[in-house]
N, CA and C of each residue as an Amber inpcrd file, in Angstrom:
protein
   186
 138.0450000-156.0270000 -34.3620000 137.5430000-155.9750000 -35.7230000
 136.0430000-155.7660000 -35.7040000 135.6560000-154.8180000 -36.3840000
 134.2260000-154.7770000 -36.9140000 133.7290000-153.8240000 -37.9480000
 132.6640000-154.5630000 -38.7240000 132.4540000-153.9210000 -39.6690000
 130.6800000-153.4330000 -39.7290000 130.5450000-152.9090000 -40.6120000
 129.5020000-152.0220000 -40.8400000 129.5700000-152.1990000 -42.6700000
 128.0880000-152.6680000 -42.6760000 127.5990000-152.4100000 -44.6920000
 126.0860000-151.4120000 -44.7670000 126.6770000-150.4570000 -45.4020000
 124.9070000-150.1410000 -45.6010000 124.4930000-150.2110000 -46.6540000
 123.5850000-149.9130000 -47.2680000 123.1430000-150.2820000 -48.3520000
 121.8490000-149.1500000 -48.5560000 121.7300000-149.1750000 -50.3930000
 121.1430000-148.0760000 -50.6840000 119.8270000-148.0500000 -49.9770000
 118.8170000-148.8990000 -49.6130000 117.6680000-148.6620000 -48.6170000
 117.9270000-148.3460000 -47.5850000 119.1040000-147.7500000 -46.9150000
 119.0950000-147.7080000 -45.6100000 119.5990000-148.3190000 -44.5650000
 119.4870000-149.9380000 -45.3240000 119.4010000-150.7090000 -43.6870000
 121.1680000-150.7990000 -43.2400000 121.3680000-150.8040000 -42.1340000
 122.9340000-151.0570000 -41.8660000 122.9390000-152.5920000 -40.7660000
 123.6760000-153.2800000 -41.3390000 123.9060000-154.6590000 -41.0730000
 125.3980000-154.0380000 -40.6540000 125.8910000-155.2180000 -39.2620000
 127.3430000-155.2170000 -38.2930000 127.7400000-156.3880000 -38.4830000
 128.7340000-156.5020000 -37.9410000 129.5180000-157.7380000 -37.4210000
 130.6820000-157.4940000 -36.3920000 130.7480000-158.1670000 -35.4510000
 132.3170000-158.2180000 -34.6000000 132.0670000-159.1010000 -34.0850000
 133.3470000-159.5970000 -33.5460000 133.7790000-160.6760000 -33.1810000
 132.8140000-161.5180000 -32.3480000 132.0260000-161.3460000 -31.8600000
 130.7140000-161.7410000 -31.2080000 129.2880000-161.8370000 -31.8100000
 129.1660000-160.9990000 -32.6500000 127.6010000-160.7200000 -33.3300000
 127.9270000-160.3270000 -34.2920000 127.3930000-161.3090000 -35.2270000
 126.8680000-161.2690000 -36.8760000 125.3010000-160.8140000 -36.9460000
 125.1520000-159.7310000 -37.5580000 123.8300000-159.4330000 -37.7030000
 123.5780000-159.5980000 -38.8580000 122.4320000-160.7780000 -38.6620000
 121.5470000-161.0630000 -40.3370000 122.3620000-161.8600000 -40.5810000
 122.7480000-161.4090000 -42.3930000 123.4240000-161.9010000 -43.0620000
 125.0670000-161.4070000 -43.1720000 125.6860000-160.2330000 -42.0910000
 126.8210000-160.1020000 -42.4750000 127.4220000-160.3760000 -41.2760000
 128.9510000-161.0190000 -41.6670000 129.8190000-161.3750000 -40.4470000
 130.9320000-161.0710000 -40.9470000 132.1320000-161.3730000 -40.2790000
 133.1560000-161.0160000 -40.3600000 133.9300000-162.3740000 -40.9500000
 135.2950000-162.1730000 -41.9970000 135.5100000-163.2560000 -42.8710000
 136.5340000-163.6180000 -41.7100000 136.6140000-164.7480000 -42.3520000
 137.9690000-165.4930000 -41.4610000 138.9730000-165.3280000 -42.5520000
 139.1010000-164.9140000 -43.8590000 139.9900000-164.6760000 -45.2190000
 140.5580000-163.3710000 -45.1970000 141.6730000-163.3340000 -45.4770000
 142.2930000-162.1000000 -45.4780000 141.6750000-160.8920000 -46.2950000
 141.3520000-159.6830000 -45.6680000 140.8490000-158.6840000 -46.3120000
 141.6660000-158.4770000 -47.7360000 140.6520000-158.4150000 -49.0950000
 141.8520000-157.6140000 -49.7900000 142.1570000-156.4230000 -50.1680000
 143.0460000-155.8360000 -50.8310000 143.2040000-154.8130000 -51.1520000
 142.5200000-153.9210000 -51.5720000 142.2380000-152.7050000 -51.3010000
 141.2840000-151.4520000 -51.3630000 140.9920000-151.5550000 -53.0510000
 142.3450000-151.6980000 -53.9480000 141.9940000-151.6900000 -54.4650000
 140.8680000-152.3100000 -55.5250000 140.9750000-154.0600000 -55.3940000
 140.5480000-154.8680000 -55.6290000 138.9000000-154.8070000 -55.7990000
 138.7040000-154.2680000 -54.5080000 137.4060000-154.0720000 -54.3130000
 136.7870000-152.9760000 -54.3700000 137.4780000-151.8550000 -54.7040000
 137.1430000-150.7440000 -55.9480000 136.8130000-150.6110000 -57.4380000
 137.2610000-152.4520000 -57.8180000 137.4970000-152.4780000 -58.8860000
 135.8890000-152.8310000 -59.1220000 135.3880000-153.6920000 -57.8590000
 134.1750000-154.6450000 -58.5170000 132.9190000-153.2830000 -58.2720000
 131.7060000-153.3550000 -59.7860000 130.9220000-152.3070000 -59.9000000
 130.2090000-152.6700000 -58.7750000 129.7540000-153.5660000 -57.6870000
 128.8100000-153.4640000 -56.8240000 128.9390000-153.3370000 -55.2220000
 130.8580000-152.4600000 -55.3650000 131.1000000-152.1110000 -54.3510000
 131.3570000-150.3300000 -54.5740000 130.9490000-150.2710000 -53.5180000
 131.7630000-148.6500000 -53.3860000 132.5950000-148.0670000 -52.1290000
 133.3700000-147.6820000 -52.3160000 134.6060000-147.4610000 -50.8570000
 134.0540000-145.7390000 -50.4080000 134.7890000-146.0510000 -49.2340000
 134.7850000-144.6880000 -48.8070000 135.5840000-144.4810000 -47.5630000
 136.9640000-143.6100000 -47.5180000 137.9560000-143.8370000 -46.5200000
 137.3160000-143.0500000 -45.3790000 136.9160000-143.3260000 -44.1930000
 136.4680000-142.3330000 -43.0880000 137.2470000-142.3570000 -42.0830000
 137.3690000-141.5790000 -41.1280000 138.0420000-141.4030000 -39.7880000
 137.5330000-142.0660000 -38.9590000 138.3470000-142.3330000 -37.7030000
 137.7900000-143.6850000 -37.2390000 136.7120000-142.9190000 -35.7590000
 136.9870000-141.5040000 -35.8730000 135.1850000-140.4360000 -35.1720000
 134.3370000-141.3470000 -36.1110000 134.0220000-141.1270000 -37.4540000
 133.3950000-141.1010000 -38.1410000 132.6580000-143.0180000 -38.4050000
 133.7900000-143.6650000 -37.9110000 133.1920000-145.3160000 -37.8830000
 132.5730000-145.4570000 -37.0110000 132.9440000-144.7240000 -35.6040000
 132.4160000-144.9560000 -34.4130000 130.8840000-144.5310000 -34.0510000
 130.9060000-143.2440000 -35.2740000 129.4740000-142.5960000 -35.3250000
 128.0860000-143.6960000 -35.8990000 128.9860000-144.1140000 -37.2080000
 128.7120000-145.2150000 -38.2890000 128.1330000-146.5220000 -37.2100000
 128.9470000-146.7980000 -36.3890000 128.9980000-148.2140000 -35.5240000
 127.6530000-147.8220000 -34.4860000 127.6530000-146.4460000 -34.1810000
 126.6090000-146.4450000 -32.9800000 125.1310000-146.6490000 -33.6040000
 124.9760000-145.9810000 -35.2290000 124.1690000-145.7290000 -35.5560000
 123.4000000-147.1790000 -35.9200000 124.6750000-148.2910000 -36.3060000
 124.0740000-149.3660000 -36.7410000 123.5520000-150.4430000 -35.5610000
 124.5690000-150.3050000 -34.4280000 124.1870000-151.1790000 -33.2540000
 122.9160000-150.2550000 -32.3240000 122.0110000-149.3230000 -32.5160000
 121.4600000-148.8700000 -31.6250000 119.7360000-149.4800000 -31.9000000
């Protein structure tokens, strides 16, 4: 498991199972549904390929 948030300045904050960076980590609560969290205005989704996380993941851990 790991995740990646970026945010409109730029900065990209990680998490996996080992390293929480900053303020984001990984929940111990069940993820919910895509949709759910499409619903709330101060999220925004975006389905990518998992090339495309890995690109995402290098860019944030480097």
């Amino acid at each position: 498991l790991r995740k990646v948030e970026i945010f409109p300045d730029g900065r990209m904050l990680y998490a996996d199972p080992d390293v929480e960076f900053e303020e984001t980590g990984l929940s111990t609560m069940p993820f919910p549904p895509l949709e759910k969290i499409a619903a709330d205005p101060e999220s925004e989704l975006e389905v990518i390929s998992k090339a495309e996380f890995e690109k995402i993941w290098a860019m944030a851990t480097a």
